[in-house]
Short mmCIF file of the C-alpha atoms (twelve columns), coordinates in Angstrom:
data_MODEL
# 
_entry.id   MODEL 
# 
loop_
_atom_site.group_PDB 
_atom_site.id 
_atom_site.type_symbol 
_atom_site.label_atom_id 
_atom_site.label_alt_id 
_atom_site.label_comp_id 
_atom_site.label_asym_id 
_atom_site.label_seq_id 
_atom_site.Cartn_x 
_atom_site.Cartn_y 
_atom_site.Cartn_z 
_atom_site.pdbx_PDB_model_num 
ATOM 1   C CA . UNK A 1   37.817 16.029  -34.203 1 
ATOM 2   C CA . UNK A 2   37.882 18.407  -31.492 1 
ATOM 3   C CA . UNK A 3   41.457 19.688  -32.690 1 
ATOM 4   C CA . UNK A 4   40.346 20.034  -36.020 1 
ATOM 5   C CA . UNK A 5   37.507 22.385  -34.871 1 
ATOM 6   C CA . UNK A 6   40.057 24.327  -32.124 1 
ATOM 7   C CA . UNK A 7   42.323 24.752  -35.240 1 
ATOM 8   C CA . UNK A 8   39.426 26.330  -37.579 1 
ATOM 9   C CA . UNK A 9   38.593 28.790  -34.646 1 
ATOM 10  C CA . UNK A 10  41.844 29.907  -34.206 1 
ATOM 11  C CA . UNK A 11  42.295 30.327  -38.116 1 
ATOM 12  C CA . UNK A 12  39.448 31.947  -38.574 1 
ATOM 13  C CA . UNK A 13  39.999 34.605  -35.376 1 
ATOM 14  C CA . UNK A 14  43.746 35.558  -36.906 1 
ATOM 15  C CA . UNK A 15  42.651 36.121  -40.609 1 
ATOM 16  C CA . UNK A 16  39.474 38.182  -39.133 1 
ATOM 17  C CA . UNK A 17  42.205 40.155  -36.686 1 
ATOM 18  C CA . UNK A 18  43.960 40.316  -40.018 1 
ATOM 19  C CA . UNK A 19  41.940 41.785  -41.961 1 
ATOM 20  C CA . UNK A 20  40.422 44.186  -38.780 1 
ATOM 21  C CA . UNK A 21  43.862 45.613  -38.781 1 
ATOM 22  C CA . UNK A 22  44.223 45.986  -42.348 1 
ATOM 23  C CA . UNK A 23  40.859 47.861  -42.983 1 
ATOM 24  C CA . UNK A 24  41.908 49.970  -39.614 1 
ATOM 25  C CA . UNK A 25  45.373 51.136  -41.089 1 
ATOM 26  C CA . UNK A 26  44.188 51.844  -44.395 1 
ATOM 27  C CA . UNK A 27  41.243 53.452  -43.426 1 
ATOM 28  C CA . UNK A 28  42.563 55.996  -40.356 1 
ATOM 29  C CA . UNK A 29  46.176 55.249  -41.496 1 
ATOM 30  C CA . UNK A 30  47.258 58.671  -41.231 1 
ATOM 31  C CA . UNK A 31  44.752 60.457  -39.073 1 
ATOM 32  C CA . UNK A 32  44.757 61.085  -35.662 1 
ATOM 33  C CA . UNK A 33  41.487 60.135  -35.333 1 
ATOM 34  C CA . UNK A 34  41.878 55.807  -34.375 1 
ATOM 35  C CA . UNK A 35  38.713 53.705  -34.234 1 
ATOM 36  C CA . UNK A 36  37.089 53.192  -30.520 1 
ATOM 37  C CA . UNK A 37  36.759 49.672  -29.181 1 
ATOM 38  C CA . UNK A 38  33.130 49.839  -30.427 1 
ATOM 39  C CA . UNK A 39  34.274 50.020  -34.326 1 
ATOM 40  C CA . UNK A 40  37.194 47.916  -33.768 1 
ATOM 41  C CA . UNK A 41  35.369 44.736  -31.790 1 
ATOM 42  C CA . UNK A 42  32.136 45.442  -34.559 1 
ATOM 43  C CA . UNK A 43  34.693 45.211  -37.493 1 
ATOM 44  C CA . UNK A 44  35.981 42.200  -35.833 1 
ATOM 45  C CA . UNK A 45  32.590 40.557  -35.257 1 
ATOM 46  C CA . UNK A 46  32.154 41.078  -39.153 1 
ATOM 47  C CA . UNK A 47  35.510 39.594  -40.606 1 
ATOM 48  C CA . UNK A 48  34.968 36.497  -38.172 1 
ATOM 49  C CA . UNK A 49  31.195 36.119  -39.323 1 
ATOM 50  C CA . UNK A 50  32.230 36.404  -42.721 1 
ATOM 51  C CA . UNK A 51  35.426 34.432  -42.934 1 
ATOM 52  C CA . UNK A 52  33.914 31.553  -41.068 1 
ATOM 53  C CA . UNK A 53  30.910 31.410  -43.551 1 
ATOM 54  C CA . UNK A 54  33.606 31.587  -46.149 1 
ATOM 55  C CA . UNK A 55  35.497 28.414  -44.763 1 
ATOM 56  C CA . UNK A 56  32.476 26.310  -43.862 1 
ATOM 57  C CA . UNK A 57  31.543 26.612  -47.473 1 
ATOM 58  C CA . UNK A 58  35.088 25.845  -48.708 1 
ATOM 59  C CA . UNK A 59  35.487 22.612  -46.216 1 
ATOM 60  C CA . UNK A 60  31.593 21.376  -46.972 1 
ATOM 61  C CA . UNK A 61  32.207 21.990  -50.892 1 
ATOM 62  C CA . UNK A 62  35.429 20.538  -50.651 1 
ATOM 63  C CA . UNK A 63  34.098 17.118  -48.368 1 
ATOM 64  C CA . UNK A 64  31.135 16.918  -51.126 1 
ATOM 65  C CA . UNK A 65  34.128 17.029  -53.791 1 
ATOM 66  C CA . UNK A 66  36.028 13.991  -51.766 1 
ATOM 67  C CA . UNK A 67  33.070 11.701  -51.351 1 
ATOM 68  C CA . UNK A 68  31.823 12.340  -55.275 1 
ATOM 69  C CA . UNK A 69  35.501 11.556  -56.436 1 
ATOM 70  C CA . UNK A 70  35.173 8.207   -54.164 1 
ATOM 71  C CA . UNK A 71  32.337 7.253   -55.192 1 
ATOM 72  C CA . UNK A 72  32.834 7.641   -58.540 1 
ATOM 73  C CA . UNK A 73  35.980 5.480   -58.465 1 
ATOM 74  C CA . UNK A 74  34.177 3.010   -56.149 1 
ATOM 75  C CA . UNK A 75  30.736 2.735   -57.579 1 
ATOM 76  C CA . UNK A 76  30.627 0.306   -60.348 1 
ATOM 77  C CA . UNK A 77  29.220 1.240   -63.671 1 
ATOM 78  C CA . UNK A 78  26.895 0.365   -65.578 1 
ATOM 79  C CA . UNK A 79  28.868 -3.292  -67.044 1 
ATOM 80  C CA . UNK A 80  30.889 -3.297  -63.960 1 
ATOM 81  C CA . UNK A 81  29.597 -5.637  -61.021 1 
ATOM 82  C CA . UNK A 82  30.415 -5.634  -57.366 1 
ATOM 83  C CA . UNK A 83  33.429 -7.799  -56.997 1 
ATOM 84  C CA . UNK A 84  37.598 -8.644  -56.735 1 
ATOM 85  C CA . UNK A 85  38.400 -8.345  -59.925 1 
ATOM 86  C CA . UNK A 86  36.676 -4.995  -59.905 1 
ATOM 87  C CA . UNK A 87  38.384 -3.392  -56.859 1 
ATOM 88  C CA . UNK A 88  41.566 -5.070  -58.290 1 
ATOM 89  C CA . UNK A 89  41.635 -3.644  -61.723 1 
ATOM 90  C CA . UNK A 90  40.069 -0.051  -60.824 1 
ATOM 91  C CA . UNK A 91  43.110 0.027   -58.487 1 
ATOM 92  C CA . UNK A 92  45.633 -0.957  -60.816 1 
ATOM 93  C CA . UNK A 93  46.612 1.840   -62.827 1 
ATOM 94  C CA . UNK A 94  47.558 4.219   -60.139 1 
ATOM 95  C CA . UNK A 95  49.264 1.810   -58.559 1 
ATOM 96  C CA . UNK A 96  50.799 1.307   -61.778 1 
ATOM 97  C CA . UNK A 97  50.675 -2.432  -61.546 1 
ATOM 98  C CA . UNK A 98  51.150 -4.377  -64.970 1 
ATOM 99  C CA . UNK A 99  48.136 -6.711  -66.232 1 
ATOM 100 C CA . UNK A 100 50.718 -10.031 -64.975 1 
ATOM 101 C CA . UNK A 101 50.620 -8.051  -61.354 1 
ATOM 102 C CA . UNK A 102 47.326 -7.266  -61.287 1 
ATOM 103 C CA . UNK A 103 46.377 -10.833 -61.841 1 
ATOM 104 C CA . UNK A 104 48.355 -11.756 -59.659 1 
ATOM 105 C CA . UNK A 105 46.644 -9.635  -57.267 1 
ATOM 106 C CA . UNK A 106 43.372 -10.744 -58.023 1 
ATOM 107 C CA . UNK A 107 44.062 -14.956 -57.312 1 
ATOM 108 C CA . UNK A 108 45.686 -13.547 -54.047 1 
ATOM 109 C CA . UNK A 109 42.165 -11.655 -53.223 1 
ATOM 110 C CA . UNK A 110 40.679 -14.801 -54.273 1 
ATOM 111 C CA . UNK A 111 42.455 -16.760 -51.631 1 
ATOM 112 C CA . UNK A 112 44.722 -18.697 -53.959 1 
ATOM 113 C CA . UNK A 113 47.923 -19.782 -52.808 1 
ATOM 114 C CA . UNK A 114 51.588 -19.331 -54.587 1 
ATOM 115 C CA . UNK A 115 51.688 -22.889 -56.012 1 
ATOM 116 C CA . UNK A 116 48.373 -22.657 -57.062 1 
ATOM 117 C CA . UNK A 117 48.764 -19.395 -58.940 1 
ATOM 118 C CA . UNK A 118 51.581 -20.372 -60.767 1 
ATOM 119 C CA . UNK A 119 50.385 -23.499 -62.119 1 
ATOM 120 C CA . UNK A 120 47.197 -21.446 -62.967 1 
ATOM 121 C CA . UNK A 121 49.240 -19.022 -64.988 1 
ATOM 122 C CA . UNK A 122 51.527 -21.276 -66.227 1 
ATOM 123 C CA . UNK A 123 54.602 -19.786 -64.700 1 
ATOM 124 C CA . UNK A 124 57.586 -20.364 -61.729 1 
ATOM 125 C CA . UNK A 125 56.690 -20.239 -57.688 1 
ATOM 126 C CA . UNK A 126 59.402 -17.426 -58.377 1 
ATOM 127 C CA . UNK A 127 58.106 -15.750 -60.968 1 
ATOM 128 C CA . UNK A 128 54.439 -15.339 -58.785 1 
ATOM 129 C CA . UNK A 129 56.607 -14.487 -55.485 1 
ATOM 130 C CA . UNK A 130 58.461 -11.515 -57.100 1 
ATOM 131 C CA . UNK A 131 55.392 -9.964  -58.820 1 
ATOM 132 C CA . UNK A 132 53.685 -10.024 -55.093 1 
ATOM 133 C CA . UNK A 133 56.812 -8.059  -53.831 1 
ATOM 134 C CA . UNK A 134 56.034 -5.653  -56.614 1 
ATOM 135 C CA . UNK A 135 52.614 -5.524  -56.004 1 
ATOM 136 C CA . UNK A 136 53.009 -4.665  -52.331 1 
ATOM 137 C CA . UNK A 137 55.805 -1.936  -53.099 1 
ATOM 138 C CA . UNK A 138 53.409 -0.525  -55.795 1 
ATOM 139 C CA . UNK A 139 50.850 -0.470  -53.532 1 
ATOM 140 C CA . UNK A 140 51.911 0.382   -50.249 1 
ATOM 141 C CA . UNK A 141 50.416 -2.636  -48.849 1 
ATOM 142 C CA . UNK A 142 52.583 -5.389  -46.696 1 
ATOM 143 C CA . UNK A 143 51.289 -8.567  -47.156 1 
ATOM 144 C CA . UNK A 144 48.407 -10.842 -49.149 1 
ATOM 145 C CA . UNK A 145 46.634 -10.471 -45.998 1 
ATOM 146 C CA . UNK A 146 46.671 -6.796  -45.859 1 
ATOM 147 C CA . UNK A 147 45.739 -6.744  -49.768 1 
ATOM 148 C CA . UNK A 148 42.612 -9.351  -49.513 1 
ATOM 149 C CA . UNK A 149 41.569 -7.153  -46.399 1 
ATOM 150 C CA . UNK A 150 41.761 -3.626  -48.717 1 
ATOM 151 C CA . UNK A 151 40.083 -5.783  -51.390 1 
ATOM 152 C CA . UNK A 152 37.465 -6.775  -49.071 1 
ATOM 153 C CA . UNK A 153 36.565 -3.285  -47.322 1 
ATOM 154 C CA . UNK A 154 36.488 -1.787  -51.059 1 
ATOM 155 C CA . UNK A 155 34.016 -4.506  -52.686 1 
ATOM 156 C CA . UNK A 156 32.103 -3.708  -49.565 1 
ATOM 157 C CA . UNK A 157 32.054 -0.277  -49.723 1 
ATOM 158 C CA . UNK A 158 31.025 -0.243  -53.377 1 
ATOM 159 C CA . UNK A 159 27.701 -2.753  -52.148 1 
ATOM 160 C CA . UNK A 160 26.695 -0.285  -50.252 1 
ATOM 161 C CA . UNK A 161 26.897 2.366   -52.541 1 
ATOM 162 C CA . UNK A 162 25.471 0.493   -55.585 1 
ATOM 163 C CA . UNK A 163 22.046 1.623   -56.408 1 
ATOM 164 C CA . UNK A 164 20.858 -1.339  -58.005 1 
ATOM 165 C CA . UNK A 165 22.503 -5.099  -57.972 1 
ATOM 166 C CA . UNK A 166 24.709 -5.921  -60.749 1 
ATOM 167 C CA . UNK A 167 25.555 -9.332  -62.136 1 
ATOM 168 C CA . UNK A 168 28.818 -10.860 -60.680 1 
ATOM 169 C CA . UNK A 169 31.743 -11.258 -63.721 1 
ATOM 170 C CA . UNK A 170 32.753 -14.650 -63.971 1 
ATOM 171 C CA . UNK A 171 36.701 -15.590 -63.211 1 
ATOM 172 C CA . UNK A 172 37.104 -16.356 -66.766 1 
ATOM 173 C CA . UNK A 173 36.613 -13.652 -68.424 1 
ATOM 174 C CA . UNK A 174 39.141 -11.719 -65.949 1 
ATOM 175 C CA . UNK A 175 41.628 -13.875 -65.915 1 
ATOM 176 C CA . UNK A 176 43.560 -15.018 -68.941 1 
ATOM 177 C CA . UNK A 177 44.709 -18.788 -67.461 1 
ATOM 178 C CA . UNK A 178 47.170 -21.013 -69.581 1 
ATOM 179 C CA . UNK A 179 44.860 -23.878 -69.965 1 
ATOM 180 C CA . UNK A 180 42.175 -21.852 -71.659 1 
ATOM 181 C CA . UNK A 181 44.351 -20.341 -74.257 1 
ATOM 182 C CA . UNK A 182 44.971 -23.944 -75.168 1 
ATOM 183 C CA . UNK A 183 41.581 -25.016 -75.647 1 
ATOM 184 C CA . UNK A 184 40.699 -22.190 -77.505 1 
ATOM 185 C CA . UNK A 185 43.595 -23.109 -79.604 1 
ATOM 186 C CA . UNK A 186 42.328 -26.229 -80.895 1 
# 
């Protein structure tokens, strides 16, 4: 943090010597008369003053910005509750994960294994094993441990910035499974 605030100061002091020199040589540019050090370290004082005002309302408008944007992609909505699926499906479009993948993703958050996920979704060990190696690519995560850990922290973070508590969504209204489609069926 320190760095960040040594890098500011030094920013701000060479765009303030900047623009000291700049309102110097256009104001006495040709005359023989040049500033004293009195004129020159006041016009400094200024341009710092003013340029540092100017960034701390640029990085504090900016941070404001960032934590709105999260929130908004964090907090649930209205008919969105606090949970996997939640964190799972908010995240899936910019990962650009297809609704198989993402869910995929969502048993893995859930704790289910391989085996179990494919017989859930009525598909090959395979089939469940190469969608998790294009879930990780897509989302820069490494393994299921590292995904139900990101899962985890976000459903977290979204508690604590829920205003009001939210009913949880039930698996089965996420989650297409193969069995149900056959019951509905007949």
């Amino acid at each position: 943090m320190s760095r960040i605030w040594i890098f500011g100061s030094v920013l701000v002091s060479v765009i303030a010597a900047l623009k000291t020199l700049l309102v110097v040589h256009f104001a006495y540019g040709g005359s023989a008369a040049a500033p004293g050090p009195v004129v020159l370290s006041g016009l400094f004082a200024l341009f710092f003053a003013l340029t540092a005002v100017v960034a701390y309302v640029a990085c504090t408008q900016l941070t404001r910005h960032v934590v709105q944007k999260r929130r908004e992609k964090l907090a649930p909505g209205v008919s969105e509750p606090v949970a996997k699926e939640t964190v799972i499906l908010r995240h899936a479009p910019d990962w650009g994960l297809s609704q198989a993948e993402a869910d995929v993703a969502i048993f893995v958050a859930k704790g289910f294994s391989n085996s179990e996920i494919a017989e859930m979704r009525g598909s090959a060990i395979t089939t469940v094993k190469s969608q998790l190696g294009r879930i990780y690519q897509k989302s820069g995560l490494e393994s299921r441990y590292q995904l139900i850990a990101f899962v985890t922290d976000e459903v977290v973070s979204m508690a604590r910035e829920a205003e009001e508590p939210v009913a949880k969504i039930s698996t089965k209204d996420a989650l297409p499974l193969v069995g149900r489609r056959k019951q509905r069926a007949a």
